[in-house]
mmCIF file of the N, C-alpha and C atoms, coordinates in Angstrom:
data_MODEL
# 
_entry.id   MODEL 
# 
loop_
_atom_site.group_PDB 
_atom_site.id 
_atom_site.type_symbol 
_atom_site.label_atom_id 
_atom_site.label_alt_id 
_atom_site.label_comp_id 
_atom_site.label_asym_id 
_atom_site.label_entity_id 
_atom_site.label_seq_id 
_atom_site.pdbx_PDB_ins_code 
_atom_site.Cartn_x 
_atom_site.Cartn_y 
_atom_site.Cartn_z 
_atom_site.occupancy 
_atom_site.B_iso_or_equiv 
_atom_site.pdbx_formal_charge 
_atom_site.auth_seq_id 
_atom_site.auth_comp_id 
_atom_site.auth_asym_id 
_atom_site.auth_atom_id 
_atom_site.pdbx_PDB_model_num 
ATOM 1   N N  . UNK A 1 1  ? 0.839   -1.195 0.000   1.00 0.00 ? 1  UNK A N  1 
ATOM 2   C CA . UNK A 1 1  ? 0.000   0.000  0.000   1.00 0.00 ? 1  UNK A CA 1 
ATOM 3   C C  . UNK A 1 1  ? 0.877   1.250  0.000   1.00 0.00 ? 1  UNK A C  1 
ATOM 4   N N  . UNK A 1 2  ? 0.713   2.412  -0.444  1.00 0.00 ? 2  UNK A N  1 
ATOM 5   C CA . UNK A 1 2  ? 0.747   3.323  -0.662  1.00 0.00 ? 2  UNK A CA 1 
ATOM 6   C C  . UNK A 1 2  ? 0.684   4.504  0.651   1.00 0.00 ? 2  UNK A C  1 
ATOM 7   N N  . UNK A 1 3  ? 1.956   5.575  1.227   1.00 0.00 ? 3  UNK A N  1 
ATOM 8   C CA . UNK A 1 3  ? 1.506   6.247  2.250   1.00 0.00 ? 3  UNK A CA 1 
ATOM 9   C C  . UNK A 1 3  ? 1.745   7.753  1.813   1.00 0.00 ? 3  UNK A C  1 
ATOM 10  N N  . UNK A 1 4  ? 0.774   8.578  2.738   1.00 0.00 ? 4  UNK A N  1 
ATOM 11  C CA . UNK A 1 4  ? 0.860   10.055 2.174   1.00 0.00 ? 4  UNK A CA 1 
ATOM 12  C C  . UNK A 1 4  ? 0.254   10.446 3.566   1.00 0.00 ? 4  UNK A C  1 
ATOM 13  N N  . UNK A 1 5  ? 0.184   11.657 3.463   1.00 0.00 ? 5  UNK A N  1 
ATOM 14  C CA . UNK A 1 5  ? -0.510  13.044 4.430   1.00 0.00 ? 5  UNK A CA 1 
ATOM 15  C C  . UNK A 1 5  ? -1.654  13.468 3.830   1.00 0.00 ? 5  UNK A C  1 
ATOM 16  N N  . UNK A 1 6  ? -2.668  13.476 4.854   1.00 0.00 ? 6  UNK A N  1 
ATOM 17  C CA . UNK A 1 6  ? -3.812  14.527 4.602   1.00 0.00 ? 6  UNK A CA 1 
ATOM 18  C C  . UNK A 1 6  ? -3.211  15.383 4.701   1.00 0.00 ? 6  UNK A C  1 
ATOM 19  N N  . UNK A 1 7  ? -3.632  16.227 3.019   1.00 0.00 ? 7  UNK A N  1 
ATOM 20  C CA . UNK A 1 7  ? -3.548  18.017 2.875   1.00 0.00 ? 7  UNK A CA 1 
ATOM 21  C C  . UNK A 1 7  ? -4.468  18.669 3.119   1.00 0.00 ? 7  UNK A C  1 
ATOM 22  N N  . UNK A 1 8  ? -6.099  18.049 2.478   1.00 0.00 ? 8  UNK A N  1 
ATOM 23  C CA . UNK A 1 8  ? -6.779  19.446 2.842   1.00 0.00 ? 8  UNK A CA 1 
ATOM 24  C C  . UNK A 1 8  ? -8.156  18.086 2.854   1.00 0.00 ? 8  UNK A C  1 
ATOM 25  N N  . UNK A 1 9  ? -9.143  18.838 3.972   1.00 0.00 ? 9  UNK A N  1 
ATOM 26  C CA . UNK A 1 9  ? -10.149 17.844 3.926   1.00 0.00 ? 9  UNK A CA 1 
ATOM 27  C C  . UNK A 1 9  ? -11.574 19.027 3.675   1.00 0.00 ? 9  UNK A C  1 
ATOM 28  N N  . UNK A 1 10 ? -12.546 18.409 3.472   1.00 0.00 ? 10 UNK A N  1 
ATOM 29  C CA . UNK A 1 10 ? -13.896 19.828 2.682   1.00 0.00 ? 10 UNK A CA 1 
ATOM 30  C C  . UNK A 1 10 ? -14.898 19.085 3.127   1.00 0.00 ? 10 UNK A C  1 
ATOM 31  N N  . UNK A 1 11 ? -15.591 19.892 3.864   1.00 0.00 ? 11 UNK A N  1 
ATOM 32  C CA . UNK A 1 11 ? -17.058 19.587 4.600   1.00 0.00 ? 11 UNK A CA 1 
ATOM 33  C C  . UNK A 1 11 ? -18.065 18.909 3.992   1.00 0.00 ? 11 UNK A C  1 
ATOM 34  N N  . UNK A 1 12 ? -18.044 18.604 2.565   1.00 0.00 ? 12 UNK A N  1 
ATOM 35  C CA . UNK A 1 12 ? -18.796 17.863 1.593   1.00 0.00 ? 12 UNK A CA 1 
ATOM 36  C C  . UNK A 1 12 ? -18.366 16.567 1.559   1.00 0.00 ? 12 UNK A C  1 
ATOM 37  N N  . UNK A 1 13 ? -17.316 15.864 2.336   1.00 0.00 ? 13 UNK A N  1 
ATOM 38  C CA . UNK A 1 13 ? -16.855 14.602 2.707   1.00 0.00 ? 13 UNK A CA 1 
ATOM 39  C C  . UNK A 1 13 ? -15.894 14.280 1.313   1.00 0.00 ? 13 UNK A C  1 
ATOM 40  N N  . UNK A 1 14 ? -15.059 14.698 1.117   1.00 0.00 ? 14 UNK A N  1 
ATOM 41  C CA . UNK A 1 14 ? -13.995 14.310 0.334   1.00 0.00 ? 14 UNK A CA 1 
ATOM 42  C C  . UNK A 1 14 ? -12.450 15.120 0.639   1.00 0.00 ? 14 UNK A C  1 
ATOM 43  N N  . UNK A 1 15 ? -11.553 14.935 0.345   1.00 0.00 ? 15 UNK A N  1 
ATOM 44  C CA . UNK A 1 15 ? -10.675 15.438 0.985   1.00 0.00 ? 15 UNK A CA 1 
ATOM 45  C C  . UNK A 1 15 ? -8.801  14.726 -0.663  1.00 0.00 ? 15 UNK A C  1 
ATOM 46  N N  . UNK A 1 16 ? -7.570  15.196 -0.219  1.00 0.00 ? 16 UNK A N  1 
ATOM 47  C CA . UNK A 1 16 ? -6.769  15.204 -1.013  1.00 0.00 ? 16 UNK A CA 1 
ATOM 48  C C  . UNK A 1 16 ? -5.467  14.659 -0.049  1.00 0.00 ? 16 UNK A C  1 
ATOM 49  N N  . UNK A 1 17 ? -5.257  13.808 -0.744  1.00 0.00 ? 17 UNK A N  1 
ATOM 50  C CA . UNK A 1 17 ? -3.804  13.170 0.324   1.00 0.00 ? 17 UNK A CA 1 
ATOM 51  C C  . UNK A 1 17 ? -2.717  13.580 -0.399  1.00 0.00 ? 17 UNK A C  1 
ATOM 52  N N  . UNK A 1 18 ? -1.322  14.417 0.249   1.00 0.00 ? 18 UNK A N  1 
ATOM 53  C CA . UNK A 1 18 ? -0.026  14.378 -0.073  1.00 0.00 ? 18 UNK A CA 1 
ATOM 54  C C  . UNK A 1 18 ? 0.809   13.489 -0.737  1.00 0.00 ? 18 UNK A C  1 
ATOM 55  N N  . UNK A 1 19 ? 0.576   13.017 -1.761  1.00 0.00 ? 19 UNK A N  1 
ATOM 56  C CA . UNK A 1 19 ? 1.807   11.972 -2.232  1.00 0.00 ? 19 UNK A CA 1 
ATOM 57  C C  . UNK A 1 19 ? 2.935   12.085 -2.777  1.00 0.00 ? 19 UNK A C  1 
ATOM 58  N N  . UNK A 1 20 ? 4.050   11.410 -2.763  1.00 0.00 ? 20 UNK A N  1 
ATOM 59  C CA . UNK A 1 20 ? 5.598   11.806 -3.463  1.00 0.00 ? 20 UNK A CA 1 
ATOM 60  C C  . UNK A 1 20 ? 5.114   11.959 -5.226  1.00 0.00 ? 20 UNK A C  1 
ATOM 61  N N  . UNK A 1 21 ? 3.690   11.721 -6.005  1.00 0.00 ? 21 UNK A N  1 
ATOM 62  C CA . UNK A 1 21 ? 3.639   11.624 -7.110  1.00 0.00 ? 21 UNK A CA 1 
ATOM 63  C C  . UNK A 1 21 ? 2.472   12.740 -7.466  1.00 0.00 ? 21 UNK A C  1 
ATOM 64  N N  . UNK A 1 22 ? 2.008   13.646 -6.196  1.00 0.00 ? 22 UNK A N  1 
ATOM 65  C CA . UNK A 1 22 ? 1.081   14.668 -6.548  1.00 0.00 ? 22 UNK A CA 1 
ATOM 66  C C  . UNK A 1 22 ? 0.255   14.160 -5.506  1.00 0.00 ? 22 UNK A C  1 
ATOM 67  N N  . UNK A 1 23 ? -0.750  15.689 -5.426  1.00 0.00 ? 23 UNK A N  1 
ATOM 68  C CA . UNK A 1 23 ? -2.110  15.260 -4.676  1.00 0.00 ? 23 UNK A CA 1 
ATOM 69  C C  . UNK A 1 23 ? -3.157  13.904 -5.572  1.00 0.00 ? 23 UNK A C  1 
ATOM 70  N N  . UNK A 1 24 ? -4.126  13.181 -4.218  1.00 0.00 ? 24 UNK A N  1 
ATOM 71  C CA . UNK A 1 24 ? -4.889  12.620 -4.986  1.00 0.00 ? 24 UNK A CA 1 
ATOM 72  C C  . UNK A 1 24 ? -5.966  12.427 -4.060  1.00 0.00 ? 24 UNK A C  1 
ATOM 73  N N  . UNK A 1 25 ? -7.049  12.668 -4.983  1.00 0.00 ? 25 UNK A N  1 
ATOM 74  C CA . UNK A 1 25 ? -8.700  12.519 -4.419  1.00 0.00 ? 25 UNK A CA 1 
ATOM 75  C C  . UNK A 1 25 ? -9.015  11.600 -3.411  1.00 0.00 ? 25 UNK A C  1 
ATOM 76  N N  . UNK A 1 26 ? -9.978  11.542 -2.598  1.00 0.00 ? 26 UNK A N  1 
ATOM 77  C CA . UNK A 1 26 ? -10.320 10.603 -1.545  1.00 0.00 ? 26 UNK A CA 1 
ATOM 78  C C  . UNK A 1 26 ? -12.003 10.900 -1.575  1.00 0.00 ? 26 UNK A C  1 
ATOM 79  N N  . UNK A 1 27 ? -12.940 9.900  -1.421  1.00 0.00 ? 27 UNK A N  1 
ATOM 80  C CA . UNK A 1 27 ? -13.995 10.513 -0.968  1.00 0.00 ? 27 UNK A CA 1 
ATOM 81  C C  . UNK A 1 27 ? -14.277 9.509  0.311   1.00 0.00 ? 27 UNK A C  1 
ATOM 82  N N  . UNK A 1 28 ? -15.078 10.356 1.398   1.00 0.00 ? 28 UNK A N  1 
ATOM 83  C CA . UNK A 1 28 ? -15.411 9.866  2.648   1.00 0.00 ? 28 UNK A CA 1 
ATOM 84  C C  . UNK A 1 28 ? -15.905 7.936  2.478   1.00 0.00 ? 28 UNK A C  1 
ATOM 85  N N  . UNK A 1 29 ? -16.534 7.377  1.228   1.00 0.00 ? 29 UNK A N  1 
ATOM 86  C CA . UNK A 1 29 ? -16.755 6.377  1.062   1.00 0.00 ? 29 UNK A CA 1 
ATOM 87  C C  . UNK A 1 29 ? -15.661 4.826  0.519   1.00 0.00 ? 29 UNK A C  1 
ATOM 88  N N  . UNK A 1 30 ? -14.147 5.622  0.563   1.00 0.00 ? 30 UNK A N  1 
ATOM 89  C CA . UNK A 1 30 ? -13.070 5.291  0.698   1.00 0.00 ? 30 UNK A CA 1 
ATOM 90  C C  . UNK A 1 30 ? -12.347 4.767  1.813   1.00 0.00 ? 30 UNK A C  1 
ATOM 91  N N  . UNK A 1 31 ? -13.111 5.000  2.877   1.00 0.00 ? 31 UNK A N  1 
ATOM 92  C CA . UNK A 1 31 ? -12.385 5.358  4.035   1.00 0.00 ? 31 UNK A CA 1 
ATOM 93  C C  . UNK A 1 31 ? -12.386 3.702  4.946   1.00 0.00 ? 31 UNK A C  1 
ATOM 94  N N  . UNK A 1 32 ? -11.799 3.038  5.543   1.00 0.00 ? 32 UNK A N  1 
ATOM 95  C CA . UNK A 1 32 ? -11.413 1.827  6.358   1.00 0.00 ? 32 UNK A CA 1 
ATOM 96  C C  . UNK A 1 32 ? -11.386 1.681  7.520   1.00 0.00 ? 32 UNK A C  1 
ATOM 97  N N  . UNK A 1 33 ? -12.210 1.495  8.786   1.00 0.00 ? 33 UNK A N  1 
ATOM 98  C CA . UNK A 1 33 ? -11.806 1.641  9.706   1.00 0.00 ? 33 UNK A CA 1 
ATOM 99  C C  . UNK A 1 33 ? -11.805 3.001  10.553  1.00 0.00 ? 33 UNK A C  1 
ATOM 100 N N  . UNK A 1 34 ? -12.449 3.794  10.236  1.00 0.00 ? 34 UNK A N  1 
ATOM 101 C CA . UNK A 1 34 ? -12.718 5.095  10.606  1.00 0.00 ? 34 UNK A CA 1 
ATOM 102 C C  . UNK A 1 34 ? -13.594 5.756  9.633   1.00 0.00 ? 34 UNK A C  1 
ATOM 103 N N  . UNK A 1 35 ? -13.965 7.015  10.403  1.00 0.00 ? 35 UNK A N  1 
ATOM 104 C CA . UNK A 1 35 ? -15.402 7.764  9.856   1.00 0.00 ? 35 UNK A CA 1 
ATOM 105 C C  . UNK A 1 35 ? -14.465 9.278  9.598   1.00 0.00 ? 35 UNK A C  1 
ATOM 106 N N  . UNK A 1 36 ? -15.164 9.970  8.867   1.00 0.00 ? 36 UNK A N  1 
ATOM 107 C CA . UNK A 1 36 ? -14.510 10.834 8.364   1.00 0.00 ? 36 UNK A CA 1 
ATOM 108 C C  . UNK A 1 36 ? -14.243 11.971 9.372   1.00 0.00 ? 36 UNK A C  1 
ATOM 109 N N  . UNK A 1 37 ? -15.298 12.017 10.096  1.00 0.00 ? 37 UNK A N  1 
ATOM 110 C CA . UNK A 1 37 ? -15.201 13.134 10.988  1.00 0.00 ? 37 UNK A CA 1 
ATOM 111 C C  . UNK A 1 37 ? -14.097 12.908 11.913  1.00 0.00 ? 37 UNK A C  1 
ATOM 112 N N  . UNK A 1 38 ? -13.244 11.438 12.131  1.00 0.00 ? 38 UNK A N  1 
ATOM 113 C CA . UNK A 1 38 ? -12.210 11.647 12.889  1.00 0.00 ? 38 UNK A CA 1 
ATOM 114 C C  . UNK A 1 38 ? -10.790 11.756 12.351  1.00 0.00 ? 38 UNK A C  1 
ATOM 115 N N  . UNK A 1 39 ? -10.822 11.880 10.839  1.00 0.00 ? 39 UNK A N  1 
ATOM 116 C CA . UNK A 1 39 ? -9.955  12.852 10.181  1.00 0.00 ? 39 UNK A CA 1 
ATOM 117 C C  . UNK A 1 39 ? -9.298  14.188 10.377  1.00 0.00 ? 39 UNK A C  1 
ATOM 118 N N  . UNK A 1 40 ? -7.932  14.478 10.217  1.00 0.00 ? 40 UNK A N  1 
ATOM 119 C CA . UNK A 1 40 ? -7.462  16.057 10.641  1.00 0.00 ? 40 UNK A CA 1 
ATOM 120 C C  . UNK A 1 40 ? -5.978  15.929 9.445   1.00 0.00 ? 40 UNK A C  1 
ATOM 121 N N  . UNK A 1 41 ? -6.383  17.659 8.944   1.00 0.00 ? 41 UNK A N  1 
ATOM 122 C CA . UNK A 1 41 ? -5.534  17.625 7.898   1.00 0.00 ? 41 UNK A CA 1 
ATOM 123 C C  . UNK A 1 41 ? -3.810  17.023 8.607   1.00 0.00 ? 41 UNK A C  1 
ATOM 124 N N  . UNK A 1 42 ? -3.179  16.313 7.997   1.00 0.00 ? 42 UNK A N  1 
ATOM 125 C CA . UNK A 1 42 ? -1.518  16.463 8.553   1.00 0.00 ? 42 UNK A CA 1 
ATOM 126 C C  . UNK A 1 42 ? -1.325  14.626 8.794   1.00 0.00 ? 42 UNK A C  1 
ATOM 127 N N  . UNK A 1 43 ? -2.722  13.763 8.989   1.00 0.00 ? 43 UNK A N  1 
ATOM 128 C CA . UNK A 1 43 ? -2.432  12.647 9.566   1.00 0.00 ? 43 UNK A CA 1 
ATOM 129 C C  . UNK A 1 43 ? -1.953  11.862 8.324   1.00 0.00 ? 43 UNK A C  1 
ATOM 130 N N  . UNK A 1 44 ? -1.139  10.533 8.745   1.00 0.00 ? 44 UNK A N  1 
ATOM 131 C CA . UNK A 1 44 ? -0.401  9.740  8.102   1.00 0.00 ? 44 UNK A CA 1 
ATOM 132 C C  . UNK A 1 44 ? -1.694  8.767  7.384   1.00 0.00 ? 44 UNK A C  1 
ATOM 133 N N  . UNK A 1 45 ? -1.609  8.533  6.147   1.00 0.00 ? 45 UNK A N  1 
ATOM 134 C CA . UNK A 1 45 ? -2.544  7.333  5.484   1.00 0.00 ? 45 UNK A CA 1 
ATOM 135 C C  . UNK A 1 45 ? -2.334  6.491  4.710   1.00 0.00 ? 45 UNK A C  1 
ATOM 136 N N  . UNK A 1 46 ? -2.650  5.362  4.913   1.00 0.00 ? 46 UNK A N  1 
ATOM 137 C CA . UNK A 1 46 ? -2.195  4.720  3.898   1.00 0.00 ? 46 UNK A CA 1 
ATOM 138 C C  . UNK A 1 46 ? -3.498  4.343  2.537   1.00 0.00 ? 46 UNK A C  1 
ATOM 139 N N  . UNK A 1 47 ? -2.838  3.978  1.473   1.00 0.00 ? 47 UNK A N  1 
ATOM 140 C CA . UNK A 1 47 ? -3.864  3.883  0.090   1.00 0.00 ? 47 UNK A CA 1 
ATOM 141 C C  . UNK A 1 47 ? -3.692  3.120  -1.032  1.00 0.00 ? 47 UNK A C  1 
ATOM 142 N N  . UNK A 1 48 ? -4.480  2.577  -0.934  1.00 0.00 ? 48 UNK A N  1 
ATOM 143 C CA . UNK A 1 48 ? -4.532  2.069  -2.975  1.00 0.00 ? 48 UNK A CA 1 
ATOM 144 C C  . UNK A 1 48 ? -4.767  2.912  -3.780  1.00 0.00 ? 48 UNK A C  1 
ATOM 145 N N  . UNK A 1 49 ? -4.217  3.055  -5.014  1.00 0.00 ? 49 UNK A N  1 
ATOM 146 C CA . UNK A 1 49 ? -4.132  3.764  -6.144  1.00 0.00 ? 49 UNK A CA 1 
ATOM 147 C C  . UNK A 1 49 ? -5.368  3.208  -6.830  1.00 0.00 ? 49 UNK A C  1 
ATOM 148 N N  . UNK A 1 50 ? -6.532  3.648  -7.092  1.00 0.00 ? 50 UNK A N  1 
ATOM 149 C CA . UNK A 1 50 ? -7.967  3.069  -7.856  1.00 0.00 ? 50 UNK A CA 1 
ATOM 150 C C  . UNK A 1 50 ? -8.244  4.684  -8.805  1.00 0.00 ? 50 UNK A C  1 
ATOM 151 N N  . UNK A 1 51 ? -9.087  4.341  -9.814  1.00 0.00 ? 51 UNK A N  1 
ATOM 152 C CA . UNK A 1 51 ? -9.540  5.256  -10.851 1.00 0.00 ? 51 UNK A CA 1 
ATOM 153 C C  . UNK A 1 51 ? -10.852 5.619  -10.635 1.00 0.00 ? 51 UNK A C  1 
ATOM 154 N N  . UNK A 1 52 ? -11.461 6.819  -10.665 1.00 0.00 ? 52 UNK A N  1 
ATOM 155 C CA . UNK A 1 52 ? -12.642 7.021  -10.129 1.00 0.00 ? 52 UNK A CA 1 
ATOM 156 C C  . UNK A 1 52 ? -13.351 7.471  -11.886 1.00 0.00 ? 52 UNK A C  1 
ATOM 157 N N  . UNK A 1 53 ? -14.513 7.941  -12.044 1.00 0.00 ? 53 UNK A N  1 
ATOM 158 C CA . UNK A 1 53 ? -15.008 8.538  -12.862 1.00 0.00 ? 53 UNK A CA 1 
ATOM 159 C C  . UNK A 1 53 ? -14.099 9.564  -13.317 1.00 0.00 ? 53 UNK A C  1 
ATOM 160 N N  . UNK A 1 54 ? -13.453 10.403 -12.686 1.00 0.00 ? 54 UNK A N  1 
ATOM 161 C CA . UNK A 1 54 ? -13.127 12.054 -12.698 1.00 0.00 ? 54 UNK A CA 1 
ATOM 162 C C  . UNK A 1 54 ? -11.757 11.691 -12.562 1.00 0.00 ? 54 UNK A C  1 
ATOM 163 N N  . UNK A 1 55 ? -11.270 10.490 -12.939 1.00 0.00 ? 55 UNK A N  1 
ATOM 164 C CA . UNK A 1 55 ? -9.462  10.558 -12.687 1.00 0.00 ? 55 UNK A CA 1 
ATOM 165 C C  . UNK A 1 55 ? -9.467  9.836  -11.358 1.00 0.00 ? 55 UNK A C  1 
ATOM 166 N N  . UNK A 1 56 ? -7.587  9.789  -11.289 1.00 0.00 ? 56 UNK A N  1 
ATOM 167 C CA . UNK A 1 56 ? -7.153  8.809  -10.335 1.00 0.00 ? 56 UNK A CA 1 
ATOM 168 C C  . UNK A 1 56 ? -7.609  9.427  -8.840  1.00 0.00 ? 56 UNK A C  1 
ATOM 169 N N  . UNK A 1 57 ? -7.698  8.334  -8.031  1.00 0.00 ? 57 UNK A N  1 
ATOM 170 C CA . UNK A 1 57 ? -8.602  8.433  -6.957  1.00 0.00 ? 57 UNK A CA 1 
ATOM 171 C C  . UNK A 1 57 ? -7.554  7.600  -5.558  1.00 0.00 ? 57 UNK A C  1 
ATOM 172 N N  . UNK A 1 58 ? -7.721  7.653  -4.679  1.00 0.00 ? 58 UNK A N  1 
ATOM 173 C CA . UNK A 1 58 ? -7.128  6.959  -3.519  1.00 0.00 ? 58 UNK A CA 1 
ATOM 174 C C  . UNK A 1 58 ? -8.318  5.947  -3.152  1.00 0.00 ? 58 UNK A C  1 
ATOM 175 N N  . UNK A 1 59 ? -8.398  4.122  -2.878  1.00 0.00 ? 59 UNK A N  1 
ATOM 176 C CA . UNK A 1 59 ? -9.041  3.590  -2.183  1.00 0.00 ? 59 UNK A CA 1 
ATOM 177 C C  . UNK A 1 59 ? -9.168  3.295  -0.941  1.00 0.00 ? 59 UNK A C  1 
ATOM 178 N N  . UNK A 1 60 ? -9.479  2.291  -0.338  1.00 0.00 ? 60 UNK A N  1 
ATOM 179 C CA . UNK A 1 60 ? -8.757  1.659  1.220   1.00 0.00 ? 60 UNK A CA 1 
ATOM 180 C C  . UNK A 1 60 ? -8.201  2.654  1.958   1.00 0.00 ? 60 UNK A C  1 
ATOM 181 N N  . UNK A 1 61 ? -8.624  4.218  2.384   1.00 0.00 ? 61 UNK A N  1 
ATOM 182 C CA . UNK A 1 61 ? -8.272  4.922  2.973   1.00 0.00 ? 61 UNK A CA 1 
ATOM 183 C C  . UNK A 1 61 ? -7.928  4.545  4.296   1.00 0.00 ? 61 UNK A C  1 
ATOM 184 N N  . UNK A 1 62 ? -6.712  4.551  5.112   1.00 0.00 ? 62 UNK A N  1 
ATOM 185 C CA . UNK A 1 62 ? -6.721  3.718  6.246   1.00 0.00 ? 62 UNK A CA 1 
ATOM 186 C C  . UNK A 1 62 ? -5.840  4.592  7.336   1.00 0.00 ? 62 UNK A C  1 
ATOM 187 N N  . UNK A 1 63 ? -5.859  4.947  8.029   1.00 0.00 ? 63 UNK A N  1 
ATOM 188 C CA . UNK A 1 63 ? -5.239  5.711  9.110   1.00 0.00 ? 63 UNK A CA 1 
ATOM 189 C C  . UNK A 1 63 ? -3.906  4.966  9.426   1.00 0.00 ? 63 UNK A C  1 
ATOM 190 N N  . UNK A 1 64 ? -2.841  5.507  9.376   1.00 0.00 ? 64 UNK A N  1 
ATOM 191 C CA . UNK A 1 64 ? -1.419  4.528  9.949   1.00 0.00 ? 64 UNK A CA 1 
ATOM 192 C C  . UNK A 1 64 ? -1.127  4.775  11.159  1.00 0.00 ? 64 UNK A C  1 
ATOM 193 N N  . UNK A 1 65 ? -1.348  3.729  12.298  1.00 0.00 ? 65 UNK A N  1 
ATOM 194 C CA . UNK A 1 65 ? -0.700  3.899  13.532  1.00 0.00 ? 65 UNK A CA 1 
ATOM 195 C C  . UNK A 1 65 ? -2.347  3.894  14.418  1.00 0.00 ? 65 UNK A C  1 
# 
């Protein structure tokens, strides 16, 4: 799996993770093991690389640690 930083998260439940290859999309229905609201921009995540409608997308959103 894949690790990055939450950069920026948006009250409409989707949010953009830091990666060494660019930002990439997340939506709250991505997410593993946690609910979105206990999200905060800066935390460590880990991800699968998946394709959404609108371009590349993050899956298996998963909190590290």
């Amino acid at each position: 799996m894949a690790t990055g930083r939450i950069r920026k998260l948006a009250e409409k439940g989707f949010g953009f993770i830091e990666t060494d290859k660019g930002d990439l999309f997340f939506h709250m229905s991505s997410l593993q093991g946690c609910r979105f609201e206990d999200l905060s921009e800066g935390q460590e995540v880990e991800f699968e690389r998946g394709q959404g409608p609108k371009g590349p997308r993050a899956e298996n959103v998963k909190l590290v640690g």
